[in-house]
Structure formats: structure tokens, C-alpha cells
ZABABA-858218 format. One line per 8 residues: number of its first residue (from 1); for each residue x, y, z of C-alpha. Coordinates in nm, 2 decimals, m for minus. Layout:
<pts>
NUM) X:Y:Z; ...
</pts>
This chain:
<pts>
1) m3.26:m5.98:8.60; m3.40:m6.13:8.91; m3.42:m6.46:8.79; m3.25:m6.73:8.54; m3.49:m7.00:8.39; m3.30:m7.33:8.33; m3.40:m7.71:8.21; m3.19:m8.01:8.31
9) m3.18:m8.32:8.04; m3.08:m8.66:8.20; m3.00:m8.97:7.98; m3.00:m9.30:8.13; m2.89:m9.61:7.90; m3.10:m9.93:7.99; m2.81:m10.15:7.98; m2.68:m10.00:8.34
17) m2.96:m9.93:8.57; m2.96:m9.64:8.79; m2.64:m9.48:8.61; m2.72:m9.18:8.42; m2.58:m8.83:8.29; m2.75:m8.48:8.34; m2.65:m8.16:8.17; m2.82:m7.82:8.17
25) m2.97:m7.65:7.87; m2.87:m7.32:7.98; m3.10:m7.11:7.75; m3.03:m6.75:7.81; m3.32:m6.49:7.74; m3.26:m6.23:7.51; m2.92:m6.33:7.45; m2.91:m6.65:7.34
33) m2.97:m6.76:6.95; m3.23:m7.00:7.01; m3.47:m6.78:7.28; m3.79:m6.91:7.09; m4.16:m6.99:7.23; m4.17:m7.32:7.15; m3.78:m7.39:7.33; m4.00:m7.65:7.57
41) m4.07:m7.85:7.28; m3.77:m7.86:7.08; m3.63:m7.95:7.35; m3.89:m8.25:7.42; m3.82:m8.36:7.05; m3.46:m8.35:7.10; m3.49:m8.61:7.41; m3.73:m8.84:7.21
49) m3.51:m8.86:6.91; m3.22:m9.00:7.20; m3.52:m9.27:7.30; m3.57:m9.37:6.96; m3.25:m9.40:6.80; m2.96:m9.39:7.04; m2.75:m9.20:7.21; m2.57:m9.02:6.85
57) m2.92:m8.88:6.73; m2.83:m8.50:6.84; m2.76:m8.35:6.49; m2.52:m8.01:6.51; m2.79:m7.81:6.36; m2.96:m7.84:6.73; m3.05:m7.54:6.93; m2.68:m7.41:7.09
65) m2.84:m7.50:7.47; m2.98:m7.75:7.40; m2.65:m7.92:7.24; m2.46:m7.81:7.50; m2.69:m8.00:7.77; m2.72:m8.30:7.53; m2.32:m8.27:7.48; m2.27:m8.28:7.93
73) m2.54:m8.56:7.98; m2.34:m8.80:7.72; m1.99:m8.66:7.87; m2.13:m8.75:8.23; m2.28:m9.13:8.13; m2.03:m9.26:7.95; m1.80:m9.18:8.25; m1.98:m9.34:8.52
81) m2.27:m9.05:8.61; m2.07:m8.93:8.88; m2.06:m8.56:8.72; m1.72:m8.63:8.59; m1.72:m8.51:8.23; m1.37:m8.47:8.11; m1.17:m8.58:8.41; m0.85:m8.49:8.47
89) m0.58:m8.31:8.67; m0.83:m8.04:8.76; m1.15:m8.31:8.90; m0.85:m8.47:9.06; m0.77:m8.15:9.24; m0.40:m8.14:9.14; m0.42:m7.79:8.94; m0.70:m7.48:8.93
97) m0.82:m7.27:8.69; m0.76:m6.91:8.72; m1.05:m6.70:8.67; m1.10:m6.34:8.62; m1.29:m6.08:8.90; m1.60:m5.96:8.70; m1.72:m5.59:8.85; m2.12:m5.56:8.73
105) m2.22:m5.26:8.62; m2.35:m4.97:8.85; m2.24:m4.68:8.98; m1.89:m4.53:9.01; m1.85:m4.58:9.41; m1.99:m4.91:9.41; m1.81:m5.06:9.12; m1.49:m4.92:9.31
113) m1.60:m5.11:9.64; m1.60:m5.43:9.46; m1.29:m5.39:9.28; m1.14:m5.32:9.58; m1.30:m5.66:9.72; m1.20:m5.84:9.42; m0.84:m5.72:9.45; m0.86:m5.84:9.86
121) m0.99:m6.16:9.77; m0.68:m6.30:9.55; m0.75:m6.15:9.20; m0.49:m6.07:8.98; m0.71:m6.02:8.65; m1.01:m5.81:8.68; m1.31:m5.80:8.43; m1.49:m5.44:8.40
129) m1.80:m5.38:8.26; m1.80:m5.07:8.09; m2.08:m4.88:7.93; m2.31:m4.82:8.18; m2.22:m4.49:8.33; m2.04:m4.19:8.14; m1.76:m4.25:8.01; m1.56:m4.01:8.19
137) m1.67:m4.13:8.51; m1.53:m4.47:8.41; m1.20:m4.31:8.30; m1.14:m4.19:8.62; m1.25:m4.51:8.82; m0.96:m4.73:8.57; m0.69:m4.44:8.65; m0.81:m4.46:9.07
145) m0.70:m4.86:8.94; m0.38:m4.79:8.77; m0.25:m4.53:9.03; m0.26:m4.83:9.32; m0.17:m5.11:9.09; 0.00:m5.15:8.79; m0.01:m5.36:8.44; 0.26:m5.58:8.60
153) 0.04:m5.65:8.91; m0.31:m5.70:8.79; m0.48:m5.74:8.43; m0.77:m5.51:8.32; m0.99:m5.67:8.07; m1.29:m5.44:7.98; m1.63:m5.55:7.86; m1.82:m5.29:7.64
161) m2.12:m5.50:7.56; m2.13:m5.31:7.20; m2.19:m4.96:7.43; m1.99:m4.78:7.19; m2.14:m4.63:6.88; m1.92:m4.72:6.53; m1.80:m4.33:6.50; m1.68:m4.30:6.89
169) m1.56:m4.66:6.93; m1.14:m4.52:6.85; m1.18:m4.20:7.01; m1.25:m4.43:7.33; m1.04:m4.70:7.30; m0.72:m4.45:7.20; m0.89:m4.26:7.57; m0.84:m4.61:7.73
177) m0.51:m4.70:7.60; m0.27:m4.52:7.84; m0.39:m4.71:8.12; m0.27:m5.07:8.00; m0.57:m5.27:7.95; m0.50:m5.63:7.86; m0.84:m5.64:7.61; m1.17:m5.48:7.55
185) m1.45:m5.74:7.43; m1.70:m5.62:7.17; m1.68:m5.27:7.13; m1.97:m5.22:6.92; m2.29:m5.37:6.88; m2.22:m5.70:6.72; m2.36:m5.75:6.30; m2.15:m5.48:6.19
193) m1.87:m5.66:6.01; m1.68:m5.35:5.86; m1.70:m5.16:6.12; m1.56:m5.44:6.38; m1.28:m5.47:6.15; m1.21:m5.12:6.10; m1.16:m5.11:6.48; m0.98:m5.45:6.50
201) m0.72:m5.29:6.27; m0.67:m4.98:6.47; m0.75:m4.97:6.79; m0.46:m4.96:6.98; m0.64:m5.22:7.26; m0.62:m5.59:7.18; m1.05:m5.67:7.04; m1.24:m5.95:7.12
209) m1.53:m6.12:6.99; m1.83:m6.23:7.21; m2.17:m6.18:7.09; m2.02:m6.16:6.76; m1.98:m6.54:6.76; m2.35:m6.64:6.86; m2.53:m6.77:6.60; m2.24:m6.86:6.40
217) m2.27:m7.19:6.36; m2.12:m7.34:6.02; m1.75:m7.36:5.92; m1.77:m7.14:5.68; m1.97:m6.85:5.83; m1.73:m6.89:6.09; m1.41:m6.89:5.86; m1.57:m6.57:5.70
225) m1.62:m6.40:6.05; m1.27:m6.46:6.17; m1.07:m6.37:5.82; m1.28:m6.07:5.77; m1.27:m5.91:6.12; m0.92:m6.06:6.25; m0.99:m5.99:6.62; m0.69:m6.02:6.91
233) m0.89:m6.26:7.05; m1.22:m6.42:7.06; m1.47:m6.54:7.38; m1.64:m6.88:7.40; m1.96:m6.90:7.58; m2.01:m7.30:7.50; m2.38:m7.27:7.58; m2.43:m7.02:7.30
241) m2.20:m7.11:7.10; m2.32:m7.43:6.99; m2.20:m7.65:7.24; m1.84:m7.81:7.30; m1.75:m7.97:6.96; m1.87:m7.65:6.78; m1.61:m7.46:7.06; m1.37:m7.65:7.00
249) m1.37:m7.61:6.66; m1.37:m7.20:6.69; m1.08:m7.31:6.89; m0.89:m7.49:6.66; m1.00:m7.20:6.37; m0.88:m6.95:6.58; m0.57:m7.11:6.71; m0.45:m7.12:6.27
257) m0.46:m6.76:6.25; m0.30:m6.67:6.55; m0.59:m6.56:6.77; m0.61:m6.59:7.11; m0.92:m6.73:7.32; m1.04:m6.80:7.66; m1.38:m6.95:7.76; m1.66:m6.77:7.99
265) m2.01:m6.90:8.13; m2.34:m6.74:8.10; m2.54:m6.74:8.42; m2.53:m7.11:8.41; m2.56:m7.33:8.77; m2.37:m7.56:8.91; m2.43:m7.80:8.69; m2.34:m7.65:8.36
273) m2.09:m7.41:8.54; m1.85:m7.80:8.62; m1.88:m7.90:8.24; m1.78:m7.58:8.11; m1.45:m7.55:8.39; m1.40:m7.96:8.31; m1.40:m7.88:7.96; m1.19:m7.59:8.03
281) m0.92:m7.79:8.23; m0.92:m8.07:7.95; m0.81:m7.74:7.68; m0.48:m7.71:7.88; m0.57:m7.32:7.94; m0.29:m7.10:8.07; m0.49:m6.72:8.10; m0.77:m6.65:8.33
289) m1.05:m6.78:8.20; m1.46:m6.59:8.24; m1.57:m6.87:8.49; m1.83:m6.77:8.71; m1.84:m6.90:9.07; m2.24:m6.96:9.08; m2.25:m6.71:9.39; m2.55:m6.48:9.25
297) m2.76:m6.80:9.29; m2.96:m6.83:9.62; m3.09:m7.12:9.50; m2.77:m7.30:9.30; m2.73:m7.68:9.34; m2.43:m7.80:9.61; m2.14:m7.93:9.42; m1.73:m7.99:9.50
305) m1.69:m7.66:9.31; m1.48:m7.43:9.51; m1.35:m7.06:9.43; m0.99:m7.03:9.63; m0.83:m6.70:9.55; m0.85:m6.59:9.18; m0.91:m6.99:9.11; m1.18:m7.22:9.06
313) m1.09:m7.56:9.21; m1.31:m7.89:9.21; m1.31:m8.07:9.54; m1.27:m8.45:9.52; m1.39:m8.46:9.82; m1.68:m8.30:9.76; m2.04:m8.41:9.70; m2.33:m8.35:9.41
321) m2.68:m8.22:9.63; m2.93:m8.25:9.34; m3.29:m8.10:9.45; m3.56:m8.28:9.39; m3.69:m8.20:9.06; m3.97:m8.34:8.89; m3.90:m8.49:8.55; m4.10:m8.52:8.24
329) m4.01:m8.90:8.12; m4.17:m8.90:7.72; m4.41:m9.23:7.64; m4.30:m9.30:7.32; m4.56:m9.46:7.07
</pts>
């Protein structure tokens, strides 16, 4: 991927000039739920039902990006447009929120490079992709991790990306096991129900959900997912998810049955990056959380966001640098 395609809603409200709220509809290309050829106009209809009949006319069933931009815009108008969405302790700069080291795949010497880069920088909880080189190679780059620093001194959560077939998926994750990893994230390709639970049940690593939870959208279905799989923990990506209100509520499902969660973001800039972290720091979170830093971007928009360490930080001090964008305003007839 050498490029991320992204729209940007804004919603104005007529009764205060000048004042309004943007939010990104972070549509993620082969990943996301709602990847369609018509997104474009979806998402046009989605803006002129908010002309015609206010500012509640975004129904849940919405596309997952699109309600999460919808869901941002709102957040950021009814508090003043100032990109404040959920303010707080964290926009106030009091607290930040520590976020994991993500190593991309690639090859053994260079994911070891960056790891050692991550470690330099401050992190104490490192994200490793796995899956992308064989397997032994990647056992021996987490055991060159464990011999210099131990469970006690830096938390390895792995990221399979459903690389594992169904019949390996144990003999891996028992493989794995001695070297005190905190959490592996979808083992297996995600649709296979019985088979995620098998391994839920007896892999000796903690499981968590990711792309098992896209396109999940009703209660029920996601009742049904949790119950029948029981994951260690699951992984919100709000933008494919369904938006905030449909995280929260995997939240509050999850949080009943004992399961554990943390949020992540999904290639989304500055802009949606804030609400996800605001939202973040409004959810009291405690564990490192999957927030990106908006550093693979040459082209991200300047914002107070700041990375100190192994935290993300908002600067109150800081200022919004929107580009200019040109912006399709709907004639309504």
C-alpha cells in the first residue's frame, strides 16, 4: 500500500455561522465491510439526509465509516468546532495514553532493527506482526527479544492476521507460549466460528478478536459471536466497527463476560486518529492501546497530537493546519 484514500464530512448548523464539525470517513480498501463502488454516493446521501432532516438522521444501519465520520463531525459541533470531541483530562494535557510499538512485517533483520528502535524510543509494549516470514525465523527473532528483556520489562502482543491455518493454529501458539506473550490477535482467518473457539479454549496464549468483529453489527449477532467463541480479549477498530456508540456497546458486551479490550486505528489521519484517542481517553483505558501516531503519512494534516515515549499526548497548545480541500456542498431540491 502506497497510498490511503479518505473523505472528510463537515456539518455546519445554520444557527452559528462559521462553527462547524469535521470527521473522517475512514474507508479502508479490502478490509473494511462497506468497500463498495458506489461508497461516493452513499456517502452523498448520508450528508443530504443531515440537510433535510437534522442533525439525528444517521440511522445505525449506515456504512461503519461513514458513521464513524458522521459520529466525529457531531462530537466536534456540538463542542464548539475546535476539534474537541470528548474533552477531557487527555485534550487538557494532564494524562497520555499509552500506546503500543507496532513492528510491520518484513524481513527478519529488519523487523529486529525496528524493535530495537521501538524499545530506544520509550516502548514498553510491543505489537509484532507475525505471519509473514517462516515461522521459525520468527521464533528465533521473539527468543533474540526475550533473551535481552523480559515479560516483566516489556509486553509482546502478536498479530497473526489469520496467517495460521485451523489444523497448525495450537501447534504454534503452544511453540509461542514459552516466551510470555501478553496476546496473539486472530489466529486464523476470521468466519470460522468453531474453529476460533476451539483455539480460544486451548491455546495456552490469551486470543483476541479483530477482523472477527467487522461486519458485526446487531446486538444479537454480536451476543452470538462473543458467547460462542469466548475470546481473552477483543480489538476495536471504531471505523470498522460501526462507529463509537456501536464500540461502545461491544464494550459494555464484552466488559459482562469478563473480556478484555483495547481500541486500535486503521490507517486513519490526523483527523480521525484525535477522535478515536479522545474517545479513547473518555473510556478511562489503563493498557496500551493500538493508536497509531500518523507518521507513515507524508501528507497527514498538522494537529496538537504528539507521540512522547510509548504515549500519545494532545497538545493544548497546539494548532489544527487543515489543507485546503475542495468541498462538494449538495443543492437540495
Amino acid at each position: 500500500m502506497t497510498d490511503k484514500e479518505t473523505y472528510f464530512i463537515r456539518i455546519s448548523d445554520e444557527r452559528h455561522p462559521g462553527v462547524y464539525g469535521i470527521g473522517e470517513c475512514a474507508v479502508f480498501r479490502g478490509l473494511s465491510a462497506d468497500d463498495t463502488p458506489d461508497y461516493e454516493g452513499i456517502l452523498a446521501g448520508v450528508c443530504a439526509d443531515i440537510s433535510r432532516y437534522g442533525l439525528t438522521a444517521v440511522m445505525p444501519g449506515d456504512s461503519s465509516s461513514i458513521l464513524f465520520g458522521v459520529e466525529s463531525a457531531l462530537a466536534d459541533l456540538r463542542n464548539g468546532g475546535r476539534r474537541l470531541l470528548w474533552p477531557g483530562r487527555w485534550t487538557r494535557g494532564e494524562i497520555s495514553i499509552p500506546i503500543n510499538g507496532l513492528i510491520w512485517m518484513g524481513s527478519h533483520d529488519r523487523m529486529l532493527a525496528r524493535i530495537d528502535e521501538k524499545i530506544a524510543a520509550g516502548f514498553r509494549c510491543i505489537k509484532l506482526k507475525i505471519g509473514g516470514i517462516d515461522f521459525d525465523e520468527e521464533l528465533d527473532l521473539i527468543n533474540h527479544i526475550r533473551q535481552r528483556y523480559t515479560p516483566e520489562h516489556l509486553e509482546l502482543r502478536l498479530d497473526a492476521n489469520g496467517s495460521f491455518a485451523p489444523d497448525d493454529a495450537l501447534y504454534n501458539l503452544r511453540a509461542l507460549a514459552p516466551y510470555g506473550i501478553h496476546s496473539i490477535e486472530q489466529p486464523i482467518r476470521a468466519g470460522q466460528a468453531d474453529a476460533m473457539a476451539e483455539i480460544c479454549r486451548k491455546s495456552p496464549i490469551p486470543v483476541a478478536l479483530d477482523e472477527e468483529l467487522i461486519g458485526c453489527r446487531d446486538t444479537k449477532a454480536k451476543t452470538s459471536l462473543l458467547d460462542s467463541i469466548k475470546p481473552q480479549y477483543i480489538i476495536l477498530k471504531p471505523s470498522l466497527c460501526g462507529g463509537f456508540a456501536a464500540s461502545e456497546e461491544w464494550v459494555s458486551l464484552a466488559c459482562e463476560r469478563g473480556i478484555g479490550w483495547w481500541a486500535t486505528s486503521a490507517l486513519e489521519s490526523d483527523i480521525g486518529l484525535n477522535a478515536i484517542a479522545q474517545w479513547c481517553g473518555s473510556m478511562n483505558t489503563v493498557i496500551p492501546q493500538g493508536l497509531g501516531t500518523g507518521r507513515l503519512y507524508v501528507n497527514n494534516i498538522t494537529s496538537p497530537l504528539r507521540q512522547i515515549g510509548d504515549g500519545l499526548c494532545y497538545d493544548p497548545k497546539g494548532v489544527w493546519m487543515l489543507p485546503e480541500m475542495e468541498w462538494k456542498f449538495l443543492e437540495l431540491v
